[in-house]
N, CA and C of each residue as an Amber inpcrd file, in Angstrom:
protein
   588
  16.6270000  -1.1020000 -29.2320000  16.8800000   0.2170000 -28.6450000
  15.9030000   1.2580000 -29.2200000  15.4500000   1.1530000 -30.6730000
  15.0240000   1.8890000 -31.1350000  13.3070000   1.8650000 -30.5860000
  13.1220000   0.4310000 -30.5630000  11.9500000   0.5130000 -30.1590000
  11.3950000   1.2860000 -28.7170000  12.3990000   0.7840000 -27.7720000
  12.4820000   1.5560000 -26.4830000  12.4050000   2.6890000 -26.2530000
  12.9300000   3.5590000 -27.8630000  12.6620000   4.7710000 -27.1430000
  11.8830000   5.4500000 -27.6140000  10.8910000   5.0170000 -28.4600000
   9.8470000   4.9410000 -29.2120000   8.8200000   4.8930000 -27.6410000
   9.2390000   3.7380000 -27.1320000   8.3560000   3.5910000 -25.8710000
   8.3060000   4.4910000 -24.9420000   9.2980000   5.3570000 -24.9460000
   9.2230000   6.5190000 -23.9700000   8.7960000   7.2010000 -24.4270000
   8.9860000   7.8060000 -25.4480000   8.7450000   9.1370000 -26.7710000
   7.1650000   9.1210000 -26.1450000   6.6330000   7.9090000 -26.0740000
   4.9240000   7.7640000 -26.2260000   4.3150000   8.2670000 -24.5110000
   5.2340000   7.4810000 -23.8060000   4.8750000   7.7120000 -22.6000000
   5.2480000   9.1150000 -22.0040000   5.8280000   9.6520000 -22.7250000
   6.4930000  11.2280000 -22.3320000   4.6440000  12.2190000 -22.7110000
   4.5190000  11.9370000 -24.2350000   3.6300000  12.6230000 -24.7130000
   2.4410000  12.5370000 -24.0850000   1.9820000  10.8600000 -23.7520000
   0.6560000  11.1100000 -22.9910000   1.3100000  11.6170000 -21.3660000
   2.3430000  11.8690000 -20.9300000   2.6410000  12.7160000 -19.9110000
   2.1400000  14.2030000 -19.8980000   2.6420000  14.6810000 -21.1600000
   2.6220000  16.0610000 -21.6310000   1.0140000  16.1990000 -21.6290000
   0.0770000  15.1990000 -22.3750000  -1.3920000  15.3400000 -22.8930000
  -2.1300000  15.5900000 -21.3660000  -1.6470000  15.0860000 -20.9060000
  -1.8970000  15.0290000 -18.8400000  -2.0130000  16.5060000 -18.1870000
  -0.5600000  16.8030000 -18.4630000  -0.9490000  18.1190000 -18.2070000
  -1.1990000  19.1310000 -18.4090000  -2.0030000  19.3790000 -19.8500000
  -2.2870000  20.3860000 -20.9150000  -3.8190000  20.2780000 -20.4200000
  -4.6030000  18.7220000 -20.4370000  -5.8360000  18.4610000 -20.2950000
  -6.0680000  17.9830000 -18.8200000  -5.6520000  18.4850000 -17.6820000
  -5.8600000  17.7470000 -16.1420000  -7.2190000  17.5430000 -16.3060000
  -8.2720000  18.0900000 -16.5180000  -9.2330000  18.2480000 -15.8840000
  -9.8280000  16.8500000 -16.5600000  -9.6940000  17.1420000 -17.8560000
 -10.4880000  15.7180000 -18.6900000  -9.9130000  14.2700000 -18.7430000
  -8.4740000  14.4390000 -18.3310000  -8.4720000  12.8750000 -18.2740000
  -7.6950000  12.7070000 -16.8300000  -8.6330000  13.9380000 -15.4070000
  -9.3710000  13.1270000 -14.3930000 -10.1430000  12.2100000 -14.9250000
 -11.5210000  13.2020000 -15.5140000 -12.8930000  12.8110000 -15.7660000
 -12.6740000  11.3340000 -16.4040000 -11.2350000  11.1490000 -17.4690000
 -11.0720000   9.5870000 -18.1340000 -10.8780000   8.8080000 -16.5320000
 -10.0070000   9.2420000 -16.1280000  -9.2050000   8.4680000 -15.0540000
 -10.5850000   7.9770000 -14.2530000 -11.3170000   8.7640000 -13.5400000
 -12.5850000   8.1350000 -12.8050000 -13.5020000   7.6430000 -13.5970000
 -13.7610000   7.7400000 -14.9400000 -15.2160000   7.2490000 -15.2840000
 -14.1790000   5.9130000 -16.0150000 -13.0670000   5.5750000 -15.6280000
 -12.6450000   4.3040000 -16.0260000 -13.0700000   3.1680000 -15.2270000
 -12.5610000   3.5970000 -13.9410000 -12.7010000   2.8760000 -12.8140000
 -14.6020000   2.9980000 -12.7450000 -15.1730000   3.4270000 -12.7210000
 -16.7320000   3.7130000 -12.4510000 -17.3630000   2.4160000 -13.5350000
 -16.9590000   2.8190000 -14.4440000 -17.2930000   1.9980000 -15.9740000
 -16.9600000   0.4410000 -15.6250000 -16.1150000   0.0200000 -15.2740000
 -15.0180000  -1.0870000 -14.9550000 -15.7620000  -1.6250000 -14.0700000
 -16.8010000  -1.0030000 -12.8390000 -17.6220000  -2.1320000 -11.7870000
 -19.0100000  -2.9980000 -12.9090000 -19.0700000  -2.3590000 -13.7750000
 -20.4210000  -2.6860000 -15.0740000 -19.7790000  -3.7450000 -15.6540000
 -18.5040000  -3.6230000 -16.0600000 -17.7280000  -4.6040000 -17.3430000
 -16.4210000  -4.6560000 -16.9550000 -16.7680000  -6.0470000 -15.8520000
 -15.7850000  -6.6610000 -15.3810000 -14.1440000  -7.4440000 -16.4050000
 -14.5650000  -7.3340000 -18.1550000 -13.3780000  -7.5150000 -19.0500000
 -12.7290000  -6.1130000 -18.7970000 -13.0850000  -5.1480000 -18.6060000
 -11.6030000  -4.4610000 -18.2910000 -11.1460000  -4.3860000 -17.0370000
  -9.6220000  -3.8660000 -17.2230000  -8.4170000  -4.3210000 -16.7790000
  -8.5760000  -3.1500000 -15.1620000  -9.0100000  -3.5420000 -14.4680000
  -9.5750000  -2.4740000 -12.9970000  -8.0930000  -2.2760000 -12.6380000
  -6.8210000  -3.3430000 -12.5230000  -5.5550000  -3.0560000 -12.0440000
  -4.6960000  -2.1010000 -12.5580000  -5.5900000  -2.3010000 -14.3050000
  -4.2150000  -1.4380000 -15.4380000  -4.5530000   0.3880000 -15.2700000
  -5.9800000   0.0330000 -15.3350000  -6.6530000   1.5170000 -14.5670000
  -5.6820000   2.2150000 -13.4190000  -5.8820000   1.5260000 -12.5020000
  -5.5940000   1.8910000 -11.0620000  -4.2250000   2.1810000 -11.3610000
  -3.6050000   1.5630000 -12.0250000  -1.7450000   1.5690000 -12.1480000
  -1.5390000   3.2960000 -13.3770000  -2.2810000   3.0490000 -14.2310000
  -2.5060000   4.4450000 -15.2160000  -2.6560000   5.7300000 -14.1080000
  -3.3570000   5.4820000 -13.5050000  -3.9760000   7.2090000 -12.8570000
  -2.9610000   7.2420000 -11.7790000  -2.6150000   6.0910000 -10.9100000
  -1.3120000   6.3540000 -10.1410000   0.4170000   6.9470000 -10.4140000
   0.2440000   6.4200000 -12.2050000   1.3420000   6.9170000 -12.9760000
   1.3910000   8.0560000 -13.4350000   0.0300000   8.7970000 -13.9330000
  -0.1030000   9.8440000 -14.4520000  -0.3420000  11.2090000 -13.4090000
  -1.4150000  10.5730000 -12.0840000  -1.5110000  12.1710000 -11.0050000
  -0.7100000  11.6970000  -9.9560000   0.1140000  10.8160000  -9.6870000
   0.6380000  10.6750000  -8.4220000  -0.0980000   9.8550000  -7.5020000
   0.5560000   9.0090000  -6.3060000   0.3400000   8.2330000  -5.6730000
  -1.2290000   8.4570000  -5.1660000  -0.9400000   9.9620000  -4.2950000
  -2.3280000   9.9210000  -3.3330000  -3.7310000  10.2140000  -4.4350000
  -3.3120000  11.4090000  -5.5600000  -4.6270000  12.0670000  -6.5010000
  -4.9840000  10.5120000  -7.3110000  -4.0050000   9.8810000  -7.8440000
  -4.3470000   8.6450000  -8.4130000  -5.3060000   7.6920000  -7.7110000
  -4.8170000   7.2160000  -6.3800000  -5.5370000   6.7580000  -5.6220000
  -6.4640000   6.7120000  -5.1990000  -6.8910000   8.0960000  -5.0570000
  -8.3990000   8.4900000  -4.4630000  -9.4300000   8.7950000  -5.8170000
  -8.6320000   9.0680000  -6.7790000  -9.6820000   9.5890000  -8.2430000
  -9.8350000   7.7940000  -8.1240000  -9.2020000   6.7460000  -8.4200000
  -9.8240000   5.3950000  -8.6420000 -10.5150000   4.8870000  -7.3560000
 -10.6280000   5.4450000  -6.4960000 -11.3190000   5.1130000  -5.3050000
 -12.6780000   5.0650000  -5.2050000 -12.5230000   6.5960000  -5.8210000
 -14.0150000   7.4360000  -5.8070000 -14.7660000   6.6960000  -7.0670000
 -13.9350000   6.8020000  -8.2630000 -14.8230000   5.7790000  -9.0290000
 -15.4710000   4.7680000  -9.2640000 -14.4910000   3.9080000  -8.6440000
 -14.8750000   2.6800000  -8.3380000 -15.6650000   2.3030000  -7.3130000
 -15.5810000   2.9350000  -6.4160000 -16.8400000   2.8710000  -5.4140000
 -18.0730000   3.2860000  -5.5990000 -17.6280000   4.3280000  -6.6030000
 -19.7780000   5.0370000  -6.7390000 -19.9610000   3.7480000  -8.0470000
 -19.1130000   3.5440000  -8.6470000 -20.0920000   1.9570000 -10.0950000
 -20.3920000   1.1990000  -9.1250000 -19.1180000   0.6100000  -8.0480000
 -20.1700000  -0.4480000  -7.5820000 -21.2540000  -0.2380000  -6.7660000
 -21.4520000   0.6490000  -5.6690000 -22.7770000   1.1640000  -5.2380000
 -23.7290000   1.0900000  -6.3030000 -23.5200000   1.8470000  -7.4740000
 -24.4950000   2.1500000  -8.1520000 -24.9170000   0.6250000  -8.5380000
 -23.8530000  -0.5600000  -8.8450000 -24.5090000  -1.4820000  -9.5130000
 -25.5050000  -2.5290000  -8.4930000 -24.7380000  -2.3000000  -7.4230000
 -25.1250000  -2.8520000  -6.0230000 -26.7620000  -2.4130000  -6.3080000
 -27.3370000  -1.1260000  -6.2820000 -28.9230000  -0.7380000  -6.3010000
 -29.5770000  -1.0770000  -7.1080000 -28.8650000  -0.6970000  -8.1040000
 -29.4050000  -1.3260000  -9.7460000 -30.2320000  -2.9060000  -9.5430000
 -28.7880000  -3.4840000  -8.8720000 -29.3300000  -5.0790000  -9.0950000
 -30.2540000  -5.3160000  -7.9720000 -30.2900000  -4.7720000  -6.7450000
 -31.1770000  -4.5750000  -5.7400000 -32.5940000  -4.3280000  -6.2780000
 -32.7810000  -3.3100000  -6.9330000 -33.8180000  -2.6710000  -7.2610000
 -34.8150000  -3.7460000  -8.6460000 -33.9840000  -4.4400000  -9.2530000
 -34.4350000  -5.2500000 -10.3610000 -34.3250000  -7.1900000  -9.6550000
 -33.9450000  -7.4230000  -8.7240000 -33.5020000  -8.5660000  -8.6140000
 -34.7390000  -9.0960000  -8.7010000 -35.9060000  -8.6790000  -8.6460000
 -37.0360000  -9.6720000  -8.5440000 -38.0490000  -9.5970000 -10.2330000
 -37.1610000  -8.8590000 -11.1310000 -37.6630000  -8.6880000 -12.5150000
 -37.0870000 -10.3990000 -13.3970000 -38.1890000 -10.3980000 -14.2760000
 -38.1950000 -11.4940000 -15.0910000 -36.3470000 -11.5410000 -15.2370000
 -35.7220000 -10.7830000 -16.1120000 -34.4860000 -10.8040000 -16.3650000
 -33.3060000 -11.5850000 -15.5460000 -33.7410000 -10.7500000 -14.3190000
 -32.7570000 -11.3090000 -13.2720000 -33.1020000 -13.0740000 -12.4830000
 -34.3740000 -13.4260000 -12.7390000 -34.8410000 -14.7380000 -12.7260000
 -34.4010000 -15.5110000 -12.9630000 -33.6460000 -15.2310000 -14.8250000
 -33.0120000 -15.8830000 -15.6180000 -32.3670000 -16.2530000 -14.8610000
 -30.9730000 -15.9480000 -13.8850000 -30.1210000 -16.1480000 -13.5160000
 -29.6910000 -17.2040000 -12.1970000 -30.7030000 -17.1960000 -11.8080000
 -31.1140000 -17.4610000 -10.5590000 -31.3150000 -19.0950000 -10.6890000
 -30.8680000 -20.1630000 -10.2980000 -30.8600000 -21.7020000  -9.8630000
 -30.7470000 -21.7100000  -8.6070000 -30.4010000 -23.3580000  -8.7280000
 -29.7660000 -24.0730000  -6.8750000 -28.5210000 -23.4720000  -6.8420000
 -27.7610000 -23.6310000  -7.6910000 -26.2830000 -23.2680000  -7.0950000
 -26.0420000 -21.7940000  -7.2170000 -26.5740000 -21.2190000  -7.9920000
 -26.6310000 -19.6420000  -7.4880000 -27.3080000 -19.2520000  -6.2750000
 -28.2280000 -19.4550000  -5.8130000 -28.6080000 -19.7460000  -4.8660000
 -27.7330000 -20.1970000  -3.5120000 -27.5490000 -20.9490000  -4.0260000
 -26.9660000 -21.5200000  -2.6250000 -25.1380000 -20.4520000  -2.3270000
 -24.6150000 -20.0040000  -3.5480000 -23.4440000 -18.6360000  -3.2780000
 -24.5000000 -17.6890000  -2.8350000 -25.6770000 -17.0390000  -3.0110000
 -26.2910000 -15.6350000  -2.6780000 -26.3230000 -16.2880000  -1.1850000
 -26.7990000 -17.1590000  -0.8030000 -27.3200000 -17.5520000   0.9780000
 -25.7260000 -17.7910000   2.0690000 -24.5000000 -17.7740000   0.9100000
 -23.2400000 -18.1510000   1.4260000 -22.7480000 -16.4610000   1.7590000
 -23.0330000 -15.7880000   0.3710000 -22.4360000 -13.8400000   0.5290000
 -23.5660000 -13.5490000   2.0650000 -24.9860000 -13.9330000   2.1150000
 -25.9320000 -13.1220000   2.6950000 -24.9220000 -13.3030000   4.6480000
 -24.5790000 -14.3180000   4.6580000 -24.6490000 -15.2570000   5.9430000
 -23.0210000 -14.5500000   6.3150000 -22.4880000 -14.2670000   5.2970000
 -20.9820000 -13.6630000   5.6040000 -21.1980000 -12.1110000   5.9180000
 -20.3300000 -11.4740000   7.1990000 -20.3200000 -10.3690000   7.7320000
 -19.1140000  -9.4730000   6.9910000 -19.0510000  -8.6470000   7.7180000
 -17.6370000  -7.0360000   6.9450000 -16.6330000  -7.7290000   6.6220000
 -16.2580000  -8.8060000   7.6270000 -14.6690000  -9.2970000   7.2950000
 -14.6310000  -9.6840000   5.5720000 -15.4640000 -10.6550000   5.3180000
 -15.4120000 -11.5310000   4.2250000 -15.5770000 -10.6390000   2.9320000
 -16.6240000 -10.0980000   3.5480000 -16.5610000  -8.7100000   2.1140000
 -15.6670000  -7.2890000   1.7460000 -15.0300000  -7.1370000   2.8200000
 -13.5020000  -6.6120000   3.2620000 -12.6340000  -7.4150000   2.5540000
 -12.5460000  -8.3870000   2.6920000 -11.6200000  -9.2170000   2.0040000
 -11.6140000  -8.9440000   0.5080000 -12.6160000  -9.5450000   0.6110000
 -12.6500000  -9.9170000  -0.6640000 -12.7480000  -8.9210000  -1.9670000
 -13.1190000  -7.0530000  -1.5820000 -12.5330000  -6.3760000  -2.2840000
 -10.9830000  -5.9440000  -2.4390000 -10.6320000  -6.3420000  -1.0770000
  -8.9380000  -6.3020000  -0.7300000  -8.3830000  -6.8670000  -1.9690000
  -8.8580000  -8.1320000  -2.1490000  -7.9380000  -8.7900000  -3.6620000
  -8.3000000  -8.5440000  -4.7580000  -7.2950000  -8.3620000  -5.7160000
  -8.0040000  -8.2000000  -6.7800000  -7.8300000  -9.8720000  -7.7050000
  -7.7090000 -10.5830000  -6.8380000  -8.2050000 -12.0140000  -7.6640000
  -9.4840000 -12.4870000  -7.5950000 -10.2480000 -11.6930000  -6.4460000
 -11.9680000 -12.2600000  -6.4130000 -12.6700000 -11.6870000  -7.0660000
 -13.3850000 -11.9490000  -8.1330000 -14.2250000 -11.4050000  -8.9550000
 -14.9960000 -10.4680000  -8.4480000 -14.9680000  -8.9290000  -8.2920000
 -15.6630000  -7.7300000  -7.5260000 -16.7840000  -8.1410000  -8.1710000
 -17.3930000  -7.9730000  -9.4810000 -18.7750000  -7.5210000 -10.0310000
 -19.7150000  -9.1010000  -9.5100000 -19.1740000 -10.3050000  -9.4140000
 -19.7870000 -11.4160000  -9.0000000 -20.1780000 -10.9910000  -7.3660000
 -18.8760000 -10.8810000  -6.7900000 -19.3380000 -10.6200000  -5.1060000
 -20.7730000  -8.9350000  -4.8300000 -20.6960000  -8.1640000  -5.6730000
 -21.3000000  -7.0950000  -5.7960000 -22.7250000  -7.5120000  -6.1870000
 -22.9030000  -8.4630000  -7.3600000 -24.3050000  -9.1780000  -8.0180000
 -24.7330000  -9.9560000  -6.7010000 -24.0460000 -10.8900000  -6.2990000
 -24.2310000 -11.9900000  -5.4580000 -25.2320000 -11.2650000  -4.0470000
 -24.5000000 -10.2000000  -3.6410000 -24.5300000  -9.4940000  -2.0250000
 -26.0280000  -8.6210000  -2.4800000 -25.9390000  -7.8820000  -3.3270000
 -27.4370000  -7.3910000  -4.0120000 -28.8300000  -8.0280000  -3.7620000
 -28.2550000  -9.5800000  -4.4860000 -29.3820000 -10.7900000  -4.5420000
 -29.6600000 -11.6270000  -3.5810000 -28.7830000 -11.1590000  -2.6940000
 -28.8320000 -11.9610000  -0.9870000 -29.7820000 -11.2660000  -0.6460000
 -29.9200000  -9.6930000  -0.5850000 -30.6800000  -8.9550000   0.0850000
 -30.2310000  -8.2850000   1.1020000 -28.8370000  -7.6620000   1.1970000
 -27.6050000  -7.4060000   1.9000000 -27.9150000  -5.6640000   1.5760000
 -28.2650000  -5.2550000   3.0110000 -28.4890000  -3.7370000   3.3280000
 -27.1870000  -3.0750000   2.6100000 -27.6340000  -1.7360000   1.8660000
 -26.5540000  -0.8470000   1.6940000 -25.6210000  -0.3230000   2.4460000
 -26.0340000  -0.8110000   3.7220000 -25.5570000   0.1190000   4.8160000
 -24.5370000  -0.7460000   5.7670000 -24.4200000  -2.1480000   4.9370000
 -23.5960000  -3.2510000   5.8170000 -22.6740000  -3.5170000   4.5030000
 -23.1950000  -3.3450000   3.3550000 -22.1520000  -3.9120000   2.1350000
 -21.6520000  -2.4910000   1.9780000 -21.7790000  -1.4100000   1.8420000
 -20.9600000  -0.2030000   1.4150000 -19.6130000   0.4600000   2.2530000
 -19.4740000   0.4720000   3.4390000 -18.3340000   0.0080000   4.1730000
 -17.1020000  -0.7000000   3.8380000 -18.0460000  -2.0880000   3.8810000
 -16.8080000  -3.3860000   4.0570000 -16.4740000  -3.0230000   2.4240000
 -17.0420000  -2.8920000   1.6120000 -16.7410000  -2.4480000  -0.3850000
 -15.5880000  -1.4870000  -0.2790000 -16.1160000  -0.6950000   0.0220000
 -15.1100000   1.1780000   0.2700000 -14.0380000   0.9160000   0.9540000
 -13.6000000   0.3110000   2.2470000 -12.6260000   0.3020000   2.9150000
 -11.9830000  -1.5260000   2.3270000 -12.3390000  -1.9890000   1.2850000
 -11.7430000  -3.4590000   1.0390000 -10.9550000  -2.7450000  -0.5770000
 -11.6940000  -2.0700000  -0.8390000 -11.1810000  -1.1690000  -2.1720000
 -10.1330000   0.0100000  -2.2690000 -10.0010000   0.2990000  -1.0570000
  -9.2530000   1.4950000  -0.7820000  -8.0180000   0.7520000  -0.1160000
  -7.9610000  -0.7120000   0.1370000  -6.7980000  -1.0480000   1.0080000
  -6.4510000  -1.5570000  -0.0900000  -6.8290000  -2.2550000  -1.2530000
  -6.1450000  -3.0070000  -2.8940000  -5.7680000  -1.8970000  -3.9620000
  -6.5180000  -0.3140000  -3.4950000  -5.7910000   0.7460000  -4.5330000
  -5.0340000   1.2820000  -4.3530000  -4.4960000   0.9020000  -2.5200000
  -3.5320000   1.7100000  -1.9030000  -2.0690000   0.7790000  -2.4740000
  -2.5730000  -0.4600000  -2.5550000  -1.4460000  -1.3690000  -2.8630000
  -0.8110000  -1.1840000  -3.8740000  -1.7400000  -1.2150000  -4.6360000
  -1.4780000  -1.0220000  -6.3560000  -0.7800000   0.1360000  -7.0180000
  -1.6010000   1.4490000  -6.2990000  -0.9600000   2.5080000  -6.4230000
   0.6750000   3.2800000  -6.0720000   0.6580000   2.0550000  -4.6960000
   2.0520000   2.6650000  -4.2770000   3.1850000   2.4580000  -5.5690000
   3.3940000   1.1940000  -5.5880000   4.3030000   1.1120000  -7.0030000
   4.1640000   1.9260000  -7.9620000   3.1810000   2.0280000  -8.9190000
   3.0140000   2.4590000  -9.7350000   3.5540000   4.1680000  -9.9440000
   2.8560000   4.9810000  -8.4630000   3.0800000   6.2740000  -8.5720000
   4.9510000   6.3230000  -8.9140000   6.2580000   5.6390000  -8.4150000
   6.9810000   5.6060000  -8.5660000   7.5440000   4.4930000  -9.0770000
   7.6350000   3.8740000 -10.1550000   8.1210000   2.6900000 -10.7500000
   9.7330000   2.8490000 -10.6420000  10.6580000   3.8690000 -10.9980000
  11.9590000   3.6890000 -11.0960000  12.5620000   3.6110000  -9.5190000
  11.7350000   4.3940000  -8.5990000  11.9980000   4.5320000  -7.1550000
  11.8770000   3.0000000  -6.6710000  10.8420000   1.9420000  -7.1830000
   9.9890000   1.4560000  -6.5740000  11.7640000   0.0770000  -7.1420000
  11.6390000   0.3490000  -8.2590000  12.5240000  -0.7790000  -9.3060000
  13.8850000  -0.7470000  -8.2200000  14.5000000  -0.1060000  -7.9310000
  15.6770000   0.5360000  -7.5900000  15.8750000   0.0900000  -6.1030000
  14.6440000  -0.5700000  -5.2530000  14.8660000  -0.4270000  -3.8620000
  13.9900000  -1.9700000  -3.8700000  15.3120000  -3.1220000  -3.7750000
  14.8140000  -4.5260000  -3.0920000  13.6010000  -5.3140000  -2.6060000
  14.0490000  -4.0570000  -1.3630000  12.9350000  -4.0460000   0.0840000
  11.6610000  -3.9220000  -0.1390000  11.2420000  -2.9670000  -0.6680000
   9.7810000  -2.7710000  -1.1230000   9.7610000  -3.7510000  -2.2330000
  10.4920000  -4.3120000  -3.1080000  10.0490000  -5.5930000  -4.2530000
   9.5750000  -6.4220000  -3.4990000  10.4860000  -6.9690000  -2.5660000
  10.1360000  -8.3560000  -1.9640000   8.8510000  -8.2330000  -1.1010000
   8.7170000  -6.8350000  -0.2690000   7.2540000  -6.5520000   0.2950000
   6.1390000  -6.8080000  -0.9710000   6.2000000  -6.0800000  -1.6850000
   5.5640000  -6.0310000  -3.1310000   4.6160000  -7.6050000  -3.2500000
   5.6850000  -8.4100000  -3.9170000   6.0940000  -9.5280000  -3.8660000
   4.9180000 -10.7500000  -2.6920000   5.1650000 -10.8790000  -2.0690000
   4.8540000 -10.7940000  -0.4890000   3.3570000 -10.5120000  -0.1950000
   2.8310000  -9.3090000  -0.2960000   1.5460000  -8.5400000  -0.3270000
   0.4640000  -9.3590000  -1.7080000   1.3510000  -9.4600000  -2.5220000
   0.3720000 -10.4160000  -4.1840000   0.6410000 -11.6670000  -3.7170000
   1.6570000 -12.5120000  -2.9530000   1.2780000 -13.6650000  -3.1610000
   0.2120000 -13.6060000  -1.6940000   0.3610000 -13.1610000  -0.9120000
  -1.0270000 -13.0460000   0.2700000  -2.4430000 -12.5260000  -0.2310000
  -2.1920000 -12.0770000  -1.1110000  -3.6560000 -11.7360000  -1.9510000
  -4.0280000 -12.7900000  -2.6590000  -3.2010000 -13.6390000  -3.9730000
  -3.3690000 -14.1880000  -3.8940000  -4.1100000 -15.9220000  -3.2180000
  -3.5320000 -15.7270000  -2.0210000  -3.5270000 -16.7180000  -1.2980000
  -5.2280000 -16.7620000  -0.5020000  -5.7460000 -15.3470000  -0.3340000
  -6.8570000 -15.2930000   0.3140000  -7.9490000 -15.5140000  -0.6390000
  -7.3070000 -14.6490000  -2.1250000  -8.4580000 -14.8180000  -3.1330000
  -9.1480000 -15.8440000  -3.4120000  -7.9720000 -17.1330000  -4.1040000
  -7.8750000 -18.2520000  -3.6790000  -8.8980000 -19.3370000  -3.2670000
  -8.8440000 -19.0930000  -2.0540000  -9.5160000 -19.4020000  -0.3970000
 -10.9090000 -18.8790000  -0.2480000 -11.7850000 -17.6930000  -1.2180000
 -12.7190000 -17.4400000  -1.0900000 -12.7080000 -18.0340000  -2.3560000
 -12.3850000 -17.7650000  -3.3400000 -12.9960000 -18.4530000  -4.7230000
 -13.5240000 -19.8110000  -4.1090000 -12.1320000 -20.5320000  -3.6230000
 -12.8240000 -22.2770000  -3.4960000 -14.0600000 -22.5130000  -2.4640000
 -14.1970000 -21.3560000  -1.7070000 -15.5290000 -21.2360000  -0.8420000
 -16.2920000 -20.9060000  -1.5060000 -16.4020000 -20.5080000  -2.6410000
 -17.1290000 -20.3420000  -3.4530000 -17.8590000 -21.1690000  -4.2520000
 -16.7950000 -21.8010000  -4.8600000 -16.7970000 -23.0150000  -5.5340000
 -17.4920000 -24.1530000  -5.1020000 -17.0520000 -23.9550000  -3.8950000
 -17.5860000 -25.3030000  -3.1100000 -19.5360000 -25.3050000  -2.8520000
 -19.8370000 -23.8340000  -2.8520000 -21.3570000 -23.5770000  -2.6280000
 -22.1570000 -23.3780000  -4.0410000 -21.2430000 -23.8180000  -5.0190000
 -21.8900000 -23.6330000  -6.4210000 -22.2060000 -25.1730000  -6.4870000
């Protein structure tokens, strides 16, 4: 018991720290998500679930939207712009190869998708689509609107956890929505797999 309320005590205060400092831990809240398309070990979901808890469903949503969409653009050019430098050479075999000619050959749906889940490795599909040679102007779309349909997901819960705890219906949707994410992620990984 004691610990529990130790656990609130904490979560009350960085409540309070929220709204003394809005402005700066926006600036945390987006340059998390921004940071997070570079260094795929952090937690892009725990992000998305933080800023939905702390500004509310829609400000949460769109501050990790916006972030996360300008890192990966940005990393998208980055690797565009260097893919033909010694460095990036390194990387490059048959079976890498043969995933960059699998991302190049796939249209909006697949890359729609596949930001939709958050079980497909974003910063791999982002490197991969770069090194295909995949216009900004065909991958930034299907990225933005595959990212905005997995923060909408994520976020809904989160902005209300006791609302969210309290009402079945939306669990089992919940529920339902991750194992179908699951299920697609899945399904591109092993297409994946299969071209490695």
């Amino acid at each position: 018991k004691l610990k529990g309320e130790i656990q609130m005590e904490y979560i009350q205060n960085l409540y309070y720290m929220v709204q003394d400092y809005w402005i700066l831990t926006m600036l945390i809240g987006l340059m998390s998500c921004f940071v997070e398309s570079f260094i795929p070990a952090l937690p892009l979901i725990g992000i998305v679930t933080g800023n939905a808890m702390f500004f509310g469903f829609l400000n949460g949503m769109i501050l990790s939207w916006i972030g996360s969409g300008l890192g990966t653009i940005l990393l998208f050019l980055l690797t565009k712009k260097f893919k033909d430098s010694i460095h990036m050479q390194r990387f490059k075999n048959e079976k890498i190869n043969k995933v960059i000619n699998w991302i190049y050959k796939q249209g909006f749906k697949v890359l729609f998708i596949a930001y939709c889940c958050p079980f497909v490795p974003g910063f791999l599909v982002t490197i991969t689509s770069a090194l295909s040679g995949k216009d900004i102007r065909n991958f930034a779309p299907a990225m933005l609107c595959g990212k905005f349909i997995m923060f909408l997901v994520v976020s809904y819960p989160a902005s209300d956890v006791v609302g969210f705890i309290k009402n079945p219906i939306k669990i089992v949707l919940f529920i339902l929505l991750v194992f179908l994410a699951w299920k697609v992620g899945n399904s591109i990984n092993t297409k994946l797999d299969k071209n490695n």
